[in-house]
Each structure stands twice: as structure tokens, then as C-alpha cells.
N, CA, C and O atoms as a Tinker XYZ file with bonds, in Angstrom:
   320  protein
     1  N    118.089000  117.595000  156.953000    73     2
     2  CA   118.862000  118.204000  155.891000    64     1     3
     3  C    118.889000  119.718000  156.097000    63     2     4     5
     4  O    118.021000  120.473000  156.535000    81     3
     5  N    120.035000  119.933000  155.691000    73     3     6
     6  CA   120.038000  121.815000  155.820000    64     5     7
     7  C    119.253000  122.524000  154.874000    63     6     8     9
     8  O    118.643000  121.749000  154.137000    81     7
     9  N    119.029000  123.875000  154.604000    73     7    10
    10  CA   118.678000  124.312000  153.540000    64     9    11
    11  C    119.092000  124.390000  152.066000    63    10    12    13
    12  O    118.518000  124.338000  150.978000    81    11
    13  N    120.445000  124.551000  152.552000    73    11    14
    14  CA   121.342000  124.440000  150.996000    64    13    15
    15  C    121.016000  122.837000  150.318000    63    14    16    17
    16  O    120.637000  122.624000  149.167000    81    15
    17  N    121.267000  121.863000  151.330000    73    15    18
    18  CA   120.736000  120.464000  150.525000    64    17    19
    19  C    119.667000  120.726000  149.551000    63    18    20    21
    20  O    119.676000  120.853000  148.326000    81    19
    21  N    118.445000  120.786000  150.732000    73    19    22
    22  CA   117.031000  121.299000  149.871000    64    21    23
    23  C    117.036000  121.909000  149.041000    63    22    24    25
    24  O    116.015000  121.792000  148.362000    81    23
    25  N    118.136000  122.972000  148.487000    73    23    26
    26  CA   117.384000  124.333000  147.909000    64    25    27
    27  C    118.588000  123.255000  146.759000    63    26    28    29
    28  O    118.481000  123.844000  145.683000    81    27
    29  N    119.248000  122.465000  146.608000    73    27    30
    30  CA   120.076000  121.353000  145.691000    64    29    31
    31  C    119.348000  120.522000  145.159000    63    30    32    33
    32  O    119.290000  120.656000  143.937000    81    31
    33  N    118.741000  119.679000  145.591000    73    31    34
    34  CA   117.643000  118.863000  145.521000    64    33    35
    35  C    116.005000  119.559000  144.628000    63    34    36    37
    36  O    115.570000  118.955000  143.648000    81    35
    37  N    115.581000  120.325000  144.948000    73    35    38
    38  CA   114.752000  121.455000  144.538000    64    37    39
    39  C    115.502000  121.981000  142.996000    63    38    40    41
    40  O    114.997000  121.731000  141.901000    81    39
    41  N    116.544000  122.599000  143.149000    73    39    42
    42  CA   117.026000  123.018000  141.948000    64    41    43
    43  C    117.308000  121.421000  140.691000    63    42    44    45
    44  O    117.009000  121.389000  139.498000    81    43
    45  N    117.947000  120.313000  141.515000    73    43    46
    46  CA   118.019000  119.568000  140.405000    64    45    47
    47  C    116.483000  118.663000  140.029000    63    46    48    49
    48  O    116.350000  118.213000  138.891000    81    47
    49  N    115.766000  118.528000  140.709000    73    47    50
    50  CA   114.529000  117.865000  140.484000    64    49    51
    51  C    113.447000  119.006000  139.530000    63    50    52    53
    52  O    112.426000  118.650000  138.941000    81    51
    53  N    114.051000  120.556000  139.586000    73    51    54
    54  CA   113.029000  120.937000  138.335000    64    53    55
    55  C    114.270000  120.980000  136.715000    63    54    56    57
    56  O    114.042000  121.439000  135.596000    81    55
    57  N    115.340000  120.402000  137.177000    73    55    58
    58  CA   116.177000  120.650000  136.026000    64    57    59
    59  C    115.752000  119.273000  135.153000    63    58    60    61
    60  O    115.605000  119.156000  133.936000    81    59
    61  N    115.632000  118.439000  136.047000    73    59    62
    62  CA   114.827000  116.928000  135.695000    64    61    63
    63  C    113.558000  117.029000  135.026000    63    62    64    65
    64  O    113.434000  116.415000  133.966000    81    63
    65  N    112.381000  117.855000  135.570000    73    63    66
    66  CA   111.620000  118.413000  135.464000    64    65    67
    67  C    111.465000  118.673000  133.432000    63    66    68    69
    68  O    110.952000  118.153000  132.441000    81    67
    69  N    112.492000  120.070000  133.931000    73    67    70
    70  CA   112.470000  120.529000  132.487000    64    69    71
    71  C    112.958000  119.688000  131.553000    63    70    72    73
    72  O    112.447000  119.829000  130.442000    81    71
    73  N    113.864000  118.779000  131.666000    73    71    74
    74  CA   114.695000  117.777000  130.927000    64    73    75
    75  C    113.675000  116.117000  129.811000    63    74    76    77
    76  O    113.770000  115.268000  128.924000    81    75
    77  N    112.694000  116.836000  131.025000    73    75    78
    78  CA   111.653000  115.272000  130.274000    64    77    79
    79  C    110.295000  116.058000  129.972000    63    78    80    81
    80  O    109.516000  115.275000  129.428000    81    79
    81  N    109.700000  117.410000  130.142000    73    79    82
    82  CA   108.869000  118.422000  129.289000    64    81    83
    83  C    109.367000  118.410000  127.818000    63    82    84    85
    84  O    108.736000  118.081000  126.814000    81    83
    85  N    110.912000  118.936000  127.949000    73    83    86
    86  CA   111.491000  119.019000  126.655000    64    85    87
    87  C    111.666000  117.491000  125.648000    63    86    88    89
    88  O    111.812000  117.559000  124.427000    81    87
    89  N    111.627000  116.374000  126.287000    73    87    90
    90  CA   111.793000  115.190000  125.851000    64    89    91
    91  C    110.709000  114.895000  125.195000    63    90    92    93
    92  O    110.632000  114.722000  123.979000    81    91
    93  N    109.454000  114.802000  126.335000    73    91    94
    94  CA   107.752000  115.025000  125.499000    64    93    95
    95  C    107.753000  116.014000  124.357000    63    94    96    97
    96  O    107.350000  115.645000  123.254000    81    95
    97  N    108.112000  117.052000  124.522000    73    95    98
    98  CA   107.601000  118.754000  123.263000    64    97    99
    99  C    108.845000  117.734000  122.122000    63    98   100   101
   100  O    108.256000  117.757000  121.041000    81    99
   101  N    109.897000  117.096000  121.950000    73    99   102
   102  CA   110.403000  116.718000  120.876000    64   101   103
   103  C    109.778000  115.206000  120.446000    63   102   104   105
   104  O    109.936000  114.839000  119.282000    81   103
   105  N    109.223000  114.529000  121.191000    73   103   106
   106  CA   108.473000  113.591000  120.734000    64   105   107
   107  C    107.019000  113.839000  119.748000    63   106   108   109
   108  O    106.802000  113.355000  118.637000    81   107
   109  N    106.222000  114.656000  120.472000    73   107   110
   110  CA   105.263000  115.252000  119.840000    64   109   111
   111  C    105.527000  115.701000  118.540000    63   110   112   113
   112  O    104.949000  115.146000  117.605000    81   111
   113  N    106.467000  116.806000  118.294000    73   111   114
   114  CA   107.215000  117.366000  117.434000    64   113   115
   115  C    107.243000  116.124000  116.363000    63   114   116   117
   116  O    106.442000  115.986000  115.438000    81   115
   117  N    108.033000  115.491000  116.595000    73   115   118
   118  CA   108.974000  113.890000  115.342000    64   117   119
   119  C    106.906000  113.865000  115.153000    63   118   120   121
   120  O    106.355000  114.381000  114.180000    81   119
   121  N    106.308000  113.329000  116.032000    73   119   122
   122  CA   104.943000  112.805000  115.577000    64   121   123
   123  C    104.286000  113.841000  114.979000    63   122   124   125
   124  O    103.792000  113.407000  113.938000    81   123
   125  N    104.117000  114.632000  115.081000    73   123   126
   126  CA   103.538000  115.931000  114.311000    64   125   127
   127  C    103.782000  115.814000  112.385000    63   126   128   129
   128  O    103.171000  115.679000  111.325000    81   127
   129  N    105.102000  115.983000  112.965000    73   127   130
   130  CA   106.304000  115.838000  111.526000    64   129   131
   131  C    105.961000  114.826000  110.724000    63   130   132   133
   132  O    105.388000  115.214000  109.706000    81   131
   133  N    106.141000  113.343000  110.836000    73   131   134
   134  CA   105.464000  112.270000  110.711000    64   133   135
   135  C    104.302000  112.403000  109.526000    63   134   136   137
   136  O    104.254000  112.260000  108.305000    81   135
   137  N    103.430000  112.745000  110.562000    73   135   138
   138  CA   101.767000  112.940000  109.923000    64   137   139
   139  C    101.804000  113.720000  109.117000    63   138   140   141
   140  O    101.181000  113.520000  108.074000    81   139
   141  N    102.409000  114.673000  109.268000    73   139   142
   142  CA   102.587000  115.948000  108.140000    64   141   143
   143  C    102.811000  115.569000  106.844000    63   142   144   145
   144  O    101.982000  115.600000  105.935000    81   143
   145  N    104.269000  115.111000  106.760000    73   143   146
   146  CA   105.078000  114.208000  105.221000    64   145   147
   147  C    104.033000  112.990000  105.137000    63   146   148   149
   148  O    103.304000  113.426000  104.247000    81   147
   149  N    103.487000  111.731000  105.496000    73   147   150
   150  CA   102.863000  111.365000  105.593000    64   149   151
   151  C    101.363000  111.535000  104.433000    63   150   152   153
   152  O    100.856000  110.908000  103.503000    81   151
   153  N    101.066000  113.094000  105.401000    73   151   154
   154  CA    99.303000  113.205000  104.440000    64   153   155
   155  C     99.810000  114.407000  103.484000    63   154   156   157
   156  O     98.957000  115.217000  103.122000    81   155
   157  N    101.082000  114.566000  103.072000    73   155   158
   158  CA   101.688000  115.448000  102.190000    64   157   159
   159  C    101.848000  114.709000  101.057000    63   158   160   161
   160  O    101.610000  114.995000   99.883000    81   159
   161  N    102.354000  113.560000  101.643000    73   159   162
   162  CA   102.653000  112.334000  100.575000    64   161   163
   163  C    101.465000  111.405000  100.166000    63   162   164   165
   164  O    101.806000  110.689000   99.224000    81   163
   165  N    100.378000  111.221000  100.509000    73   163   166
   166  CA    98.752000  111.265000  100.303000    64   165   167
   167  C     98.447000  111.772000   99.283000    63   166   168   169
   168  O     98.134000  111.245000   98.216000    81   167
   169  N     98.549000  113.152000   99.652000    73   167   170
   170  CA    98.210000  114.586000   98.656000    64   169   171
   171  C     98.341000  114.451000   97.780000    63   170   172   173
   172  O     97.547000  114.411000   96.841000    81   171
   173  N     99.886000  114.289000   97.861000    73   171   174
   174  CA   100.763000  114.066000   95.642000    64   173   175
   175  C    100.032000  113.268000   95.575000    63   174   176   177
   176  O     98.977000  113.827000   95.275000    81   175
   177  N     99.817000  111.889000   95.690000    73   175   178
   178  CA    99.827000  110.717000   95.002000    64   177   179
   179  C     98.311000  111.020000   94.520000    63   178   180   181
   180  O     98.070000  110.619000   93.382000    81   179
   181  N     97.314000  111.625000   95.163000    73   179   182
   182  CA    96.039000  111.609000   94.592000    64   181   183
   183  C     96.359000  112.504000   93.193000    63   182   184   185
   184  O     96.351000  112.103000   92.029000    81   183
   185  N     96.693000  114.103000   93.808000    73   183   186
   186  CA    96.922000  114.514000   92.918000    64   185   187
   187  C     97.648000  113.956000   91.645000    63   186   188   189
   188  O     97.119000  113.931000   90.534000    81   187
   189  N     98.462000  113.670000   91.822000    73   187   190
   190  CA    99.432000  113.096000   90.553000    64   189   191
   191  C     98.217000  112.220000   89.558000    63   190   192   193
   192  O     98.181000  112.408000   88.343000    81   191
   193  N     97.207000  111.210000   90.289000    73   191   194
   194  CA    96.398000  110.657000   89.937000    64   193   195
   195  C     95.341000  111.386000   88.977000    63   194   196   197
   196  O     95.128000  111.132000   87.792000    81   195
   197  N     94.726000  112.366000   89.791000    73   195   198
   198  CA    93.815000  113.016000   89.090000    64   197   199
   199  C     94.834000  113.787000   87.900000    63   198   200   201
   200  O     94.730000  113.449000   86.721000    81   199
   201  N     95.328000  114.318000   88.115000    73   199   202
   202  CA    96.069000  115.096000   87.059000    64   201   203
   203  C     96.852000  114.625000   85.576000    63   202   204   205
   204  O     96.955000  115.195000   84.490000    81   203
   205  N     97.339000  113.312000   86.091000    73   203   206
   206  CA    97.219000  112.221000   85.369000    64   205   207
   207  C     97.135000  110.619000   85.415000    63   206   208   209
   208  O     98.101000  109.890000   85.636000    81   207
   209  N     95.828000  110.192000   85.171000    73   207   210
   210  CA    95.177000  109.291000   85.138000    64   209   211
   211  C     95.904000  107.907000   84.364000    63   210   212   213
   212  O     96.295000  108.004000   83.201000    81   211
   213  N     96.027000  106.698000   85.095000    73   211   214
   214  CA    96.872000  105.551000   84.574000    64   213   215
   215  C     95.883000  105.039000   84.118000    63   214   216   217
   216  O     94.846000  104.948000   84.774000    81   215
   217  N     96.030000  104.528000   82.695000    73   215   218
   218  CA    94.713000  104.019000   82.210000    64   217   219
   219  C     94.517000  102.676000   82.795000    63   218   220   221
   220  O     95.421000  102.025000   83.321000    81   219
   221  N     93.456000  102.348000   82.691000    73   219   222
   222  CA    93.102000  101.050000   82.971000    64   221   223
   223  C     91.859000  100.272000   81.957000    63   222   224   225
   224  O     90.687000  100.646000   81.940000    81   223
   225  N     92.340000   99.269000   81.244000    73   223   226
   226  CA    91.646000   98.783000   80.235000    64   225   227
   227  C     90.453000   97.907000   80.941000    63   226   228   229
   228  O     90.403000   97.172000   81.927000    81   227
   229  N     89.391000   98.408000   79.818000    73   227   230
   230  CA    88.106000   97.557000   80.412000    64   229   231
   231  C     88.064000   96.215000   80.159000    63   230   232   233
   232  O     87.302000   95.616000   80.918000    81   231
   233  N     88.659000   95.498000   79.301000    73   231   234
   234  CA    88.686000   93.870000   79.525000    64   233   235
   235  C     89.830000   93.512000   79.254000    63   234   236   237
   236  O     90.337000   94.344000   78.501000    81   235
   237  N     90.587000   92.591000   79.512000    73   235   238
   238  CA    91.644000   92.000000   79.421000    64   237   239
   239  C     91.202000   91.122000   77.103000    63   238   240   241
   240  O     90.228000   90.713000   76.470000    81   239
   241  N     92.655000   91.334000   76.878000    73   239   242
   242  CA    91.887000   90.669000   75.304000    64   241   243
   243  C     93.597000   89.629000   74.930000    63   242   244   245
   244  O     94.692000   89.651000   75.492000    81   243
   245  N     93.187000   89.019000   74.020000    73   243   246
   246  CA    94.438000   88.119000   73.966000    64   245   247
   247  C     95.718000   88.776000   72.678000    63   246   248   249
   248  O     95.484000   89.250000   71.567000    81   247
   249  N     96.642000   88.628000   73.158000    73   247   250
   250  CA    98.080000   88.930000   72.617000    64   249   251
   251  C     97.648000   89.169000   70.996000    63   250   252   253
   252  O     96.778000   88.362000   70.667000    81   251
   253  N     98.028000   90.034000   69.971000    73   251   254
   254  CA    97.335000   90.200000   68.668000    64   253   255
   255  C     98.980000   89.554000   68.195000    63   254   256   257
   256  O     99.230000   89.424000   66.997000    81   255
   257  N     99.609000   89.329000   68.837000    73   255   258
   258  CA   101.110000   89.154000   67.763000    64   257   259
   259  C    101.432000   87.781000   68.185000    63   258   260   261
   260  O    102.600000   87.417000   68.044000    81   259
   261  N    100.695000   87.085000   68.611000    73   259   262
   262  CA   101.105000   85.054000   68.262000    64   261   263
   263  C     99.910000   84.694000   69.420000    63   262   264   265
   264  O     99.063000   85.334000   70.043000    81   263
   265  N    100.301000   83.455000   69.341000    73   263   266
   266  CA    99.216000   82.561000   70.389000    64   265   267
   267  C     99.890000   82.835000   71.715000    63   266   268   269
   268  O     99.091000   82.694000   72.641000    81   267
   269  N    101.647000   83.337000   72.273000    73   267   270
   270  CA   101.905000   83.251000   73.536000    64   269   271
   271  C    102.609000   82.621000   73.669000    63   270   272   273
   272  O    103.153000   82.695000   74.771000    81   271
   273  N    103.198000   81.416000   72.575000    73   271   274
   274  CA   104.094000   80.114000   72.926000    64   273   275
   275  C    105.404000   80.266000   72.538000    63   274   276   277
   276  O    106.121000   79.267000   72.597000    81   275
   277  N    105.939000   81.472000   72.092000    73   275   278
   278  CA   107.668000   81.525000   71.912000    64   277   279
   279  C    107.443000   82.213000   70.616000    63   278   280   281
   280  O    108.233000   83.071000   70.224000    81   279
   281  N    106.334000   81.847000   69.901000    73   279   282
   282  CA   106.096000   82.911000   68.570000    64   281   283
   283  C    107.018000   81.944000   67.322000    63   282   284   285
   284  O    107.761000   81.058000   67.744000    81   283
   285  N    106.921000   82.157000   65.975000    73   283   286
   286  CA   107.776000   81.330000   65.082000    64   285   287
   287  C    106.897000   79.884000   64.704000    63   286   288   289
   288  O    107.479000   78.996000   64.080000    81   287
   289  N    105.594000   79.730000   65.085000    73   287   290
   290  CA   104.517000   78.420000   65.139000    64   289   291
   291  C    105.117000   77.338000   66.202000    63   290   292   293
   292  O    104.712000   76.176000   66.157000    81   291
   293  N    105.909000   77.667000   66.979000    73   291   294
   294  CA   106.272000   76.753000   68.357000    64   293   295
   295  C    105.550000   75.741000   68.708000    63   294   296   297
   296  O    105.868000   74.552000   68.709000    81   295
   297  N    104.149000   76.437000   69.134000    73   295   298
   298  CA   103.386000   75.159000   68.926000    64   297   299
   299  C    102.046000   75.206000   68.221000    63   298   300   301
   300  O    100.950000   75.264000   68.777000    81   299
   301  N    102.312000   75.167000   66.772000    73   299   302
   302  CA   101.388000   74.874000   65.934000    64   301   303
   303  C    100.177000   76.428000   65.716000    63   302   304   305
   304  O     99.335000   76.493000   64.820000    81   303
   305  N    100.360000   77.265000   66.533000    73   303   306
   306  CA    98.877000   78.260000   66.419000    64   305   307
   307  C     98.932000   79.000000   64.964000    63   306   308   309
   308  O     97.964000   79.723000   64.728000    81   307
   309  N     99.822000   78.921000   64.077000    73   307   310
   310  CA    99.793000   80.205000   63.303000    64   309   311
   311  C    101.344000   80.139000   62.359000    63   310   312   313
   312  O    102.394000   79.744000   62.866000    81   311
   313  N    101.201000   80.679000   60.701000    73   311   314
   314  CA   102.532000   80.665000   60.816000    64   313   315
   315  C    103.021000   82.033000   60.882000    63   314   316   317
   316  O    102.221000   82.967000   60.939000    81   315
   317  N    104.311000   82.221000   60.880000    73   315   318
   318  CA   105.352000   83.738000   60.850000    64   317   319
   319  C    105.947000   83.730000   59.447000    63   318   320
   320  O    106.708000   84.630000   59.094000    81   319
């Protein structure tokens, strides 16, 4: 091969080169990004938590407004 080939070959194999560096640095990038929104969106949700707290009842207790069955003495618990 002559020189000009080579010095063709040489020039397009670091253009290749640079073409898939830059492919990696934008992959990284999206994954970076990712993790970021990600443990951003972590963050709120604790926060939101602590800041305000969803109650949570200590025992489960039964319905105070009928037995559960359609209400009206449906079936027999009580009258309306």
C-alpha cells in the first residue's frame, strides 16, 4: 500500500476510534442520569413520608355502621 492509503486507513480507524469513545461517554451518561432520578425519586418518597406520615391503625376493628351485609337488616344483624 502507498502512504496516502495508510495515512486513509489511519485517519478513518481513529475517526472509528472516536465514534465508539463517544458512544461509551453517552452510555455512561443515560446510566449516570438513571441513578440520579432514580435515588432523587427515593429521596421524595422518604421525605414526603417523614414529613407526612400515612397513618396506620394498630388493629384492624369491625365496621361501626352494620354487620357488612348490604345494611337495612339484610341478613338479620341489627335493625335501621
Amino acid at each position: 500500500m502507498c502512504q496516502q492509503e495508510l495515512d486513509a486507513l489511519k485517519t478513518q480507524n481513529a475517526n472509528l476510534q472516536t465514534q465508539i469513545n463517544l458512544a461509551n461517554l453517552a452510555a455512561s451518561q443515560n446510566a449516570q442520569t438513571g441513578q440520579l432520578l432514580a435515588d432523587n425519586a427515593a429521596q421524595t418518597a422518604t421525605l414526603r413520608q417523614a414529613l407526612n406520615p400515612t397513618p396506620i391503625p394498630a388493629y384492624v376493628v369491625q365496621n361501626p355502621n352494620g354487620c357488612g351485609c348490604g345494611g337495612y337488616n339484610a341478613c338479620g344483624c341489627g335493625s335501621f
